[in-house]
C-alpha positions as a Markdown table, in Angstrom:
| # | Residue | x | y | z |
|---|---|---|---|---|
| 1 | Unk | 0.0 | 0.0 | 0.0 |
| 2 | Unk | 1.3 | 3.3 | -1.0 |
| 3 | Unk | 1.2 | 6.4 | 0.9 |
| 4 | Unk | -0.3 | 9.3 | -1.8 |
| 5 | Unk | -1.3 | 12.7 | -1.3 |
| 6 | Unk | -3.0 | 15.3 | -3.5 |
| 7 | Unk | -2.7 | 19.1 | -3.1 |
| 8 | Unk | -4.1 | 21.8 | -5.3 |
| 9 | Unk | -3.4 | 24.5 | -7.8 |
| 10 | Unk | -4.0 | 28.1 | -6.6 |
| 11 | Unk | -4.5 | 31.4 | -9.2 |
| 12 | Unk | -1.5 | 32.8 | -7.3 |
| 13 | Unk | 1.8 | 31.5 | -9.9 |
| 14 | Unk | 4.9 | 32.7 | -11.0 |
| 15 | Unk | 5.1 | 32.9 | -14.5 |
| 16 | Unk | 6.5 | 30.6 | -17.1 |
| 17 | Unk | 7.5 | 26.7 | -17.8 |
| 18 | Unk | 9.2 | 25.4 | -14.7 |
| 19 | Unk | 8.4 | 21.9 | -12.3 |
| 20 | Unk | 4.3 | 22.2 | -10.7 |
| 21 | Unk | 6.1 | 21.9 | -6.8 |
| 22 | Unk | 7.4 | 25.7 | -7.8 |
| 23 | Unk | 5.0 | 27.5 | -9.9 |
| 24 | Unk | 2.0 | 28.0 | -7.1 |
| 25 | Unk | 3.2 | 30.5 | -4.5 |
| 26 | Unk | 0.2 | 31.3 | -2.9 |
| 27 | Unk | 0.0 | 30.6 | 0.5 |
| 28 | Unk | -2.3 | 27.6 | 1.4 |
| 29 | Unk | -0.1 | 25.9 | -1.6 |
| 30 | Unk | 3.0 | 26.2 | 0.0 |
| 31 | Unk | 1.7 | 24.9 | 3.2 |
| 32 | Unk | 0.0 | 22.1 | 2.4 |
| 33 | Unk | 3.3 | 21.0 | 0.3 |
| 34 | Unk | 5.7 | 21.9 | 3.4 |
| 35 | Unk | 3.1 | 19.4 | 5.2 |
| 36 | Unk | 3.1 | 16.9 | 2.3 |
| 37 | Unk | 6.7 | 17.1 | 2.6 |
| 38 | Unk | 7.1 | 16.5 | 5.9 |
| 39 | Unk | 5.1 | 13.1 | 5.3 |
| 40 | Unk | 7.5 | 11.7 | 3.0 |
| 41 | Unk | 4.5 | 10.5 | 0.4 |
| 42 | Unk | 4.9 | 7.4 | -2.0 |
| 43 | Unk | 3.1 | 10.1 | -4.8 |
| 44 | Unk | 2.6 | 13.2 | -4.1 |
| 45 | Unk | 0.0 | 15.2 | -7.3 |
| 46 | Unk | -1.0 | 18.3 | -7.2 |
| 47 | Unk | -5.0 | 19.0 | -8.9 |
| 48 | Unk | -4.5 | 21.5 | -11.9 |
| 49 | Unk | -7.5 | 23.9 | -13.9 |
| 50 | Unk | -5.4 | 23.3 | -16.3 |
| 51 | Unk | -3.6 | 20.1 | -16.7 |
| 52 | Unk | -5.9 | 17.9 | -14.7 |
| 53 | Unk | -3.6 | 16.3 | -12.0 |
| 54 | Unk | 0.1 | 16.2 | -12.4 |
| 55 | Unk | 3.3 | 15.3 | -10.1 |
| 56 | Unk | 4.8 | 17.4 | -8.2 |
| 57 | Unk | 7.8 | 17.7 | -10.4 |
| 58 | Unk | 6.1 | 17.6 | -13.5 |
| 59 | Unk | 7.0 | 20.6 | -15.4 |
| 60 | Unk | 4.3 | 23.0 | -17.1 |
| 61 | Unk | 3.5 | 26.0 | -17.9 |
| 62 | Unk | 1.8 | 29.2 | -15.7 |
| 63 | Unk | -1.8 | 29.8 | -16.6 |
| 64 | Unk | -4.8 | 32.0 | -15.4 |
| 65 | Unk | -7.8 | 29.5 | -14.8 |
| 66 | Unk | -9.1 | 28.5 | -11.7 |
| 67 | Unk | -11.4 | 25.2 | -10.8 |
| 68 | Unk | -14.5 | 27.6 | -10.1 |
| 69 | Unk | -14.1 | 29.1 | -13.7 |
| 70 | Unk | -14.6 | 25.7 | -15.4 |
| 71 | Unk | -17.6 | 25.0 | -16.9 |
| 72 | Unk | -19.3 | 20.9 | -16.5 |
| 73 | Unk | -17.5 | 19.8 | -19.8 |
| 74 | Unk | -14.3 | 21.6 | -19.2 |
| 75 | Unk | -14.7 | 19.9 | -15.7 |
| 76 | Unk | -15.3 | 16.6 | -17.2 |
| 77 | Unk | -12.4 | 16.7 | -19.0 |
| 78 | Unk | -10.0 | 17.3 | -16.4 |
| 79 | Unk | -11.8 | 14.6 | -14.4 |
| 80 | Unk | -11.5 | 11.9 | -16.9 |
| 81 | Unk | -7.9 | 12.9 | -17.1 |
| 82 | Unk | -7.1 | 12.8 | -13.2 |
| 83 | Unk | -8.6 | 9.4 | -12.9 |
| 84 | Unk | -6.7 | 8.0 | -16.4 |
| 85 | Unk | -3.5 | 9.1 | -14.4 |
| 86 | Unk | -4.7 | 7.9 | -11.2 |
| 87 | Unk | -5.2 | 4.5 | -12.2 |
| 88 | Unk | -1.7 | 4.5 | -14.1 |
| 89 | Unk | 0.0 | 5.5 | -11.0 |
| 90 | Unk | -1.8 | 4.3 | -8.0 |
| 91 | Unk | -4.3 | 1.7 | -6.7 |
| 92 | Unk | -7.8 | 3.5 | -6.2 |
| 93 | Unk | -8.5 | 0.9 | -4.2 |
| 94 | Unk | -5.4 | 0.0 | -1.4 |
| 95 | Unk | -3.2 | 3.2 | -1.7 |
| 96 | Unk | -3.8 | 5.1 | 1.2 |
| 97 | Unk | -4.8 | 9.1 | 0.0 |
| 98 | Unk | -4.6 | 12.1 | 1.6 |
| 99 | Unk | -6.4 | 15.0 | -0.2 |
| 100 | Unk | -5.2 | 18.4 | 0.9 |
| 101 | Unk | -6.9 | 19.9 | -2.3 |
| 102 | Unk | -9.8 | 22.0 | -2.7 |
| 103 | Unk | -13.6 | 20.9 | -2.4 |
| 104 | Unk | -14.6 | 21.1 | -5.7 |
| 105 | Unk | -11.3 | 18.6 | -6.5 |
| 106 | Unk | -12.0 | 16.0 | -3.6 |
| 107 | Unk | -16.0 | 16.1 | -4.6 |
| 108 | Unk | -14.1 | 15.1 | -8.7 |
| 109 | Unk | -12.0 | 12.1 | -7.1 |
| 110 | Unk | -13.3 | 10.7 | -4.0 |
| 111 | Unk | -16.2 | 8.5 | -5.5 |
| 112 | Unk | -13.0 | 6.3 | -7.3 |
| 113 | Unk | -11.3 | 6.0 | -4.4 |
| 114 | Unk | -11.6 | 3.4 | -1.4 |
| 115 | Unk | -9.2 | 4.2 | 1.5 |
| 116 | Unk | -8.7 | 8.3 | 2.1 |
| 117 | Unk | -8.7 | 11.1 | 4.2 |
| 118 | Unk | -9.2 | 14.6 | 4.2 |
| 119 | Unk | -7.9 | 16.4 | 7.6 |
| 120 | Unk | -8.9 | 19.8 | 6.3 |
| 121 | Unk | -12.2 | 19.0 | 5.7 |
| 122 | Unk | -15.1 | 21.6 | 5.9 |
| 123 | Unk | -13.2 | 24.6 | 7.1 |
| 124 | Unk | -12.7 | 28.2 | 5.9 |
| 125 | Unk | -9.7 | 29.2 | 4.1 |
| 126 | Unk | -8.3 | 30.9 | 7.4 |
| 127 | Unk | -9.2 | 27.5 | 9.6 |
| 128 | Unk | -7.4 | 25.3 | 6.9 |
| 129 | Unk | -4.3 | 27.6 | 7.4 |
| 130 | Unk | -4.2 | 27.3 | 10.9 |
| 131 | Unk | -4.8 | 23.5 | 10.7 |
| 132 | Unk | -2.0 | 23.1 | 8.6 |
| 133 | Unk | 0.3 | 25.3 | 10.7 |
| 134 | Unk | -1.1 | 23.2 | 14.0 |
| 135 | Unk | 0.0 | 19.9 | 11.2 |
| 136 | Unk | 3.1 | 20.9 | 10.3 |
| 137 | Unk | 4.3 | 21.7 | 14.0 |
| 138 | Unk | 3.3 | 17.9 | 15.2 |
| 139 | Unk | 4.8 | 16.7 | 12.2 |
| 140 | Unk | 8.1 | 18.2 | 12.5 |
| 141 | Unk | 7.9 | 17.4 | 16.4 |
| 142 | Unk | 7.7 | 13.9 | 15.9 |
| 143 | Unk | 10.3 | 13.7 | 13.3 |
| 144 | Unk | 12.6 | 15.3 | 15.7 |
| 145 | Unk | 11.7 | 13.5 | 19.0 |
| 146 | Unk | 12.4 | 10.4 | 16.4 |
| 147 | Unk | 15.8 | 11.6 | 15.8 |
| 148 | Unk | 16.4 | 12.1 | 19.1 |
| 149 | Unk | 15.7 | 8.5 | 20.4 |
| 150 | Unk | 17.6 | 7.2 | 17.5 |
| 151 | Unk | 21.1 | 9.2 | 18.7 |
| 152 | Unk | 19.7 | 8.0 | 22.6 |
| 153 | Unk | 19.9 | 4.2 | 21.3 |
| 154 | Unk | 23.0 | 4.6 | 19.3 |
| 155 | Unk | 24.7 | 6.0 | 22.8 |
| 156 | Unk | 23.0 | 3.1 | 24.7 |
């Protein structure tokens, strides 16, 4: 069973061709990657307006579209091409997901898939930030009281 996690575009990008993990800057991107991250995922995609889901070092290009500007076609589209890579890449059915994407996206994916989780869930944009923050910080606590009993059993 592998570990996967999907994140989410944002309208906030730098501009040009360059790998997905750099081109969003806003800020619930960059904190639900530094979280992603931290969790050391099997496959880690991030959900695109444009490019339907893509790795996290996939390179492509800036664009200005957002999920709430496509219409149900459009939509479709990028739905039959999330799943397509889905099923190339992962196991719908074992992998163990974590969606950190937006609701529109999760609503796209989560009928095709068995075994997931989404720890952001229903809150606002502000309460997902401070979840993630409140994420991050446990995370990054555990990895280091990890470490730390690691060096303890080396000395022991």
């Amino acid at each position: 069973m592998s570990k996967v996690i999907v994140l989410s575009d944002t309208r906030n990008q730098k501009k040009g061709l360059m790998q997905a993990k750099d081109l969003f800057k806003g800020t619930f991107f960059k904190k639900t990657y530094e979280y992603a991250s931290l969790l050391n995922p099997d496959y880690l995609f991030i959900m695109t307006a444009k490019y339907g889901i893509v790795s996290y070092h996939d390179i492509i290009s800036s664009y200005n579209l957002d999920v709430l500007d496509i219409d149900e076609i459009g939509l479709t589209n990028n739905f039959l091409k999330t799943i397509r890579t889905l099923i190339r890449n992962t196991n719908l059915v074992e992998d163990e997901f974590l969606l950190l994407c937006k609701d529109r996206y999760t609503k796209l994916i989560t009928p095709w898939l068995n075994n997931y989780r989404i720890p952001l869930g229903k809150l606002d944009k502000r309460g997902k930030i401070d979840m993630l923050n409140k994420l991050i910080i446990k995370e990054k606590t555990k990895q280091e009281n990890y470490k730390y009993l690691k060096n303890v059993e080396r000395v022991v």
